[in-house]
C-alpha positions in Angstrom: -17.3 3.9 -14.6 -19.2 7.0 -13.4 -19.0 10.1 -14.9 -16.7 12.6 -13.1 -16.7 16.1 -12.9 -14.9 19.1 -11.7 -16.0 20.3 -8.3 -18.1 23.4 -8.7 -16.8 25.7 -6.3 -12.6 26.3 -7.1 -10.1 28.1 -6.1 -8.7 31.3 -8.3 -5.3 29.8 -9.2 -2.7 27.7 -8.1 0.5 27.6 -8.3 3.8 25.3 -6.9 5.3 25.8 -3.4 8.7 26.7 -4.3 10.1 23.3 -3.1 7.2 21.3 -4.9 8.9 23.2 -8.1 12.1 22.5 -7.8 11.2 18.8 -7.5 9.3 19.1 -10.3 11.5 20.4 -12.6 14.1 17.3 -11.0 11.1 15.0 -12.3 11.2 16.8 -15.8 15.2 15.9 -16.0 14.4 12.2 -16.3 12.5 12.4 -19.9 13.8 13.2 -23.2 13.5 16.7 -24.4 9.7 17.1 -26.4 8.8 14.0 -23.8 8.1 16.0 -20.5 4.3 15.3 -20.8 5.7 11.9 -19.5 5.6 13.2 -16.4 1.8 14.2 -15.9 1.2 12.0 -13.4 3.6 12.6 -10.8 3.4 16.4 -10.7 -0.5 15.7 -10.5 0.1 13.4 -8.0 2.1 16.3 -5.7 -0.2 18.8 -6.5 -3.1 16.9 -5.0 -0.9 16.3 -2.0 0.0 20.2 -1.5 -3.9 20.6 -2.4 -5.2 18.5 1.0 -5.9 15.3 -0.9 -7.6 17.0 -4.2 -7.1 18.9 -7.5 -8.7 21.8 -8.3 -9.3 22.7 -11.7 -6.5 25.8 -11.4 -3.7 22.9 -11.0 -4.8 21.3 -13.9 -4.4 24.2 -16.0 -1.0 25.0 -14.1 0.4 21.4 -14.8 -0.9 21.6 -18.7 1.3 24.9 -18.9 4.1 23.5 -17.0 4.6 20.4 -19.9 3.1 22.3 -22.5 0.1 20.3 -22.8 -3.0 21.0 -23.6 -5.8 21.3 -20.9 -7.8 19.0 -22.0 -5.1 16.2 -22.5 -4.5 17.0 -18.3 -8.5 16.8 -17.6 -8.8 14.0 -19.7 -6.1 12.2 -17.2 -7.7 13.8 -13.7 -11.0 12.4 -14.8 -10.3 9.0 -16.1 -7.9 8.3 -12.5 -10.3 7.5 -9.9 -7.1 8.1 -7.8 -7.5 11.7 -8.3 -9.8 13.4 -6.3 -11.9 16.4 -8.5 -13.6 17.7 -5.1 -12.3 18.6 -1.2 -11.7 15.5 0.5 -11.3 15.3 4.7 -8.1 15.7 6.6 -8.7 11.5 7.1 -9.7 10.3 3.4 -11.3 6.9 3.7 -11.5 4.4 1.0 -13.0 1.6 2.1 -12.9 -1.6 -0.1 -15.9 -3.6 -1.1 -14.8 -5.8 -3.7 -16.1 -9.7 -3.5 -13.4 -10.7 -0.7 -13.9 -7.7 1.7 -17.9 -7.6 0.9 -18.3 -11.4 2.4 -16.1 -10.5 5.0 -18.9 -7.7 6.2 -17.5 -4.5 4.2 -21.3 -3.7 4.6 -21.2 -3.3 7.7 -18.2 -1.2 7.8 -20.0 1.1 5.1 -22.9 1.3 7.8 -20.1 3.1 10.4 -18.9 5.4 7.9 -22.6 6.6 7.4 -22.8 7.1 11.1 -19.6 8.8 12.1 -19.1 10.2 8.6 -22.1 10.8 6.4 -22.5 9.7 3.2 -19.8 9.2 0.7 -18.1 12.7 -0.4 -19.6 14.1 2.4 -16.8 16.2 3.9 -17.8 16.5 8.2 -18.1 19.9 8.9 -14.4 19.9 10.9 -12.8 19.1 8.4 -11.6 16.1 9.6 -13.4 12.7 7.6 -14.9 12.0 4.3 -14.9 8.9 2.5 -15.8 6.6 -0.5 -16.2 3.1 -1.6 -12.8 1.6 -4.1 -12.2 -1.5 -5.9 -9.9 -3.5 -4.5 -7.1 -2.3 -2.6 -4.7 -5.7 -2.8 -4.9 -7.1 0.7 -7.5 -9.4 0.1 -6.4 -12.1 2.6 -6.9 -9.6 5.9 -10.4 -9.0 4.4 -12.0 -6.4 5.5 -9.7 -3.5 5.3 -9.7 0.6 4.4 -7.1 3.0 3.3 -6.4 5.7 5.6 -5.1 8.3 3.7 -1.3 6.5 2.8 -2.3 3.3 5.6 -3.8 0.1 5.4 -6.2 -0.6 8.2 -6.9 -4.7 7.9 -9.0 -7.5 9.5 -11.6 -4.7 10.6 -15.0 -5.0 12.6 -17.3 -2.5 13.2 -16.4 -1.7 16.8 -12.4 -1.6 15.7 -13.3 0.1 12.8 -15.2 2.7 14.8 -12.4 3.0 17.9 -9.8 3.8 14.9 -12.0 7.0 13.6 -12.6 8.0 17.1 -9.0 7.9 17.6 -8.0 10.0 14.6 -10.6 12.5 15.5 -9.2 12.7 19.0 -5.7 13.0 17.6 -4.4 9.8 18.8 -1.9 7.9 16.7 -3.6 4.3 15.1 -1.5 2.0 14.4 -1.7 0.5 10.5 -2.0 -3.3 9.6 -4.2 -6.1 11.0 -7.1 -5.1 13.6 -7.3 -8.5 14.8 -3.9 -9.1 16.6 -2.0 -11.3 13.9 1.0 -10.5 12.2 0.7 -9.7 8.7 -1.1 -12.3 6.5 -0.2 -15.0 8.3 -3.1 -17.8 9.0 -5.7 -16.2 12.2 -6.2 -19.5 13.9 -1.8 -20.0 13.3 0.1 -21.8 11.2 -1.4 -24.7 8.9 1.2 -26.3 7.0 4.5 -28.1 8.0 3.2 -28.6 11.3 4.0 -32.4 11.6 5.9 -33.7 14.6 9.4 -34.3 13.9 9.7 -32.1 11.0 12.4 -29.7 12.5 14.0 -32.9 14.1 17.9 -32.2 14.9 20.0 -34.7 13.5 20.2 -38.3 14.6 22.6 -39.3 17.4 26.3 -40.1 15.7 25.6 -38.1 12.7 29.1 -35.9 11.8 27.4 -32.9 10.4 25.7 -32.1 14.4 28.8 -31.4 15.8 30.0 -29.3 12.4 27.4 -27.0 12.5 25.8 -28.2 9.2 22.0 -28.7 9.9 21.0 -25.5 7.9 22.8 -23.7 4.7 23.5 -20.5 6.3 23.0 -17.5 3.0 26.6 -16.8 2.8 28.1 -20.7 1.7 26.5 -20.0 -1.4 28.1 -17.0 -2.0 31.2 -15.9 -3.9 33.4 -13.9 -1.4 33.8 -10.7 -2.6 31.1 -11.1 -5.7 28.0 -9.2 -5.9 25.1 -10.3 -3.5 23.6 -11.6 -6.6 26.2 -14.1 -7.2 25.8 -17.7 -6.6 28.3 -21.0 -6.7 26.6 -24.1 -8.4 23.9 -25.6 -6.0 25.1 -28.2 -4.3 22.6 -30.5 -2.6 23.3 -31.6 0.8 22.3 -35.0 1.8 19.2 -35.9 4.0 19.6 -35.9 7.7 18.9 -39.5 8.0 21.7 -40.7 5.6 24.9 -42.1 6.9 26.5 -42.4 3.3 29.0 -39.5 5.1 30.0 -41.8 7.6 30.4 -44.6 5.8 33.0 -43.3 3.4 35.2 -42.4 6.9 
């Protein structure tokens, strides 16, 4: 890993909004006392949020105080996280993945539409609005290629949807998050693959008692225990294939 340093130019102190410190001190409530150091990384975590998507080097300092750490413990943490952000960031932060899965999937050529409507990577446009950076993977490998959006997943990207999403967000338009590409979540793009064969979902055959009962599928609730917790279960009991009469040959 890279080494990481403290932007430059910083602000001349920081300090909690007064609701960000009230739910700090909530935070500090759920660790032993001597502990509270435990929780570092949430309050770093919502300083960088009340911050604009970075931490300057006063909230470092503010947050070692706050648990009684010292500053180099909380710098040690803010430089080793690649999730924290040492230097201004834009209004849209983009993270745009290029592990093996997104990179055959042409994350290159996404990286080439962030150069042209962005700049280069920590380049901060001069509204204000974009900056962005290349991450390891972001977990939604199967909708290769994708970018985070500040808190949003923006999947099964091209260059041209990629570049309509920016332009939105720099018009002010909303974007919806997910797949680019029309599908619905990670489901197969050319539809479904498996237990496609004819007959499959057949209804039962013509004389068969459990048709007129109702019993082709075990609704969720037979296997409950009225009245017992959701995670209560009666013994399994396996139902017999469609195609067997054994039912009606015991009437």
């Amino acid at each position: 890993m890279s080494v990481r340093r403290l932007a430059a130019e910083q602000p001349e102190a920081f300090a909690f909004t007064p609701e960000n410190l009230d739910w700090a001190k909530d935070q500090l409530k759920k660790y032993p006392q001597g502990r509270e150091a435990s929780a570092v990384l949430p309050l770093m975590w919502r300083a960088q949020e009340q911050c604009g998507g970075w931490l300057p080097e006063p909230a470092l300092r503010y947050i070692a105080d706050l648990l009684d750490m010292a500053y180099i413990r909380v710098y040690e943490i803010a430089t080793f996280y690649t999730m924290f952000n040492l230097a201004p960031v834009g209004r849209y932060y983009v993270q745009l993945c290029h592990t093996t899965p997104c990179w055959l999937r042409g994350a290159d050529a996404l990286k080439d539409t962030c150069r042209k409507l962005i700049g280069e990577p920590g380049h901060v446009t001069k509204d204000g609005l974009f900056s962005w950076t290349e991450v390891e993977c972001l977990g939604a490998c199967v909708n290769a290629p994708m970018v985070q959006i500040n808190k949003d997943y923006y999947e099964d990207l091209t260059p041209e949807s990629f570049e309509q999403i920016l332009l939105k967000l720099r018009e002010g338009r909303k974007v919806k998050p997910g797949p680019q590409d029309g599908r619905h979540s990670s489901e197969p793009a050319g539809g479904p693959t498996t237990l496609i064969a004819q007959g499959l979902y057949a209804e039962a055959p013509a004389g068969d008692s459990r048709a007129d009962e109702g019993e082709l599928a075990l609704a969720d609730d037979e296997a409950k225990n009225p009245g017992a917790a959701a995670s209560a279960r009666e013994a399994a009991v396996p139902k017999p294939p469609l195609g067997d009469s054994s039912g009606l040959r015991r009437k």
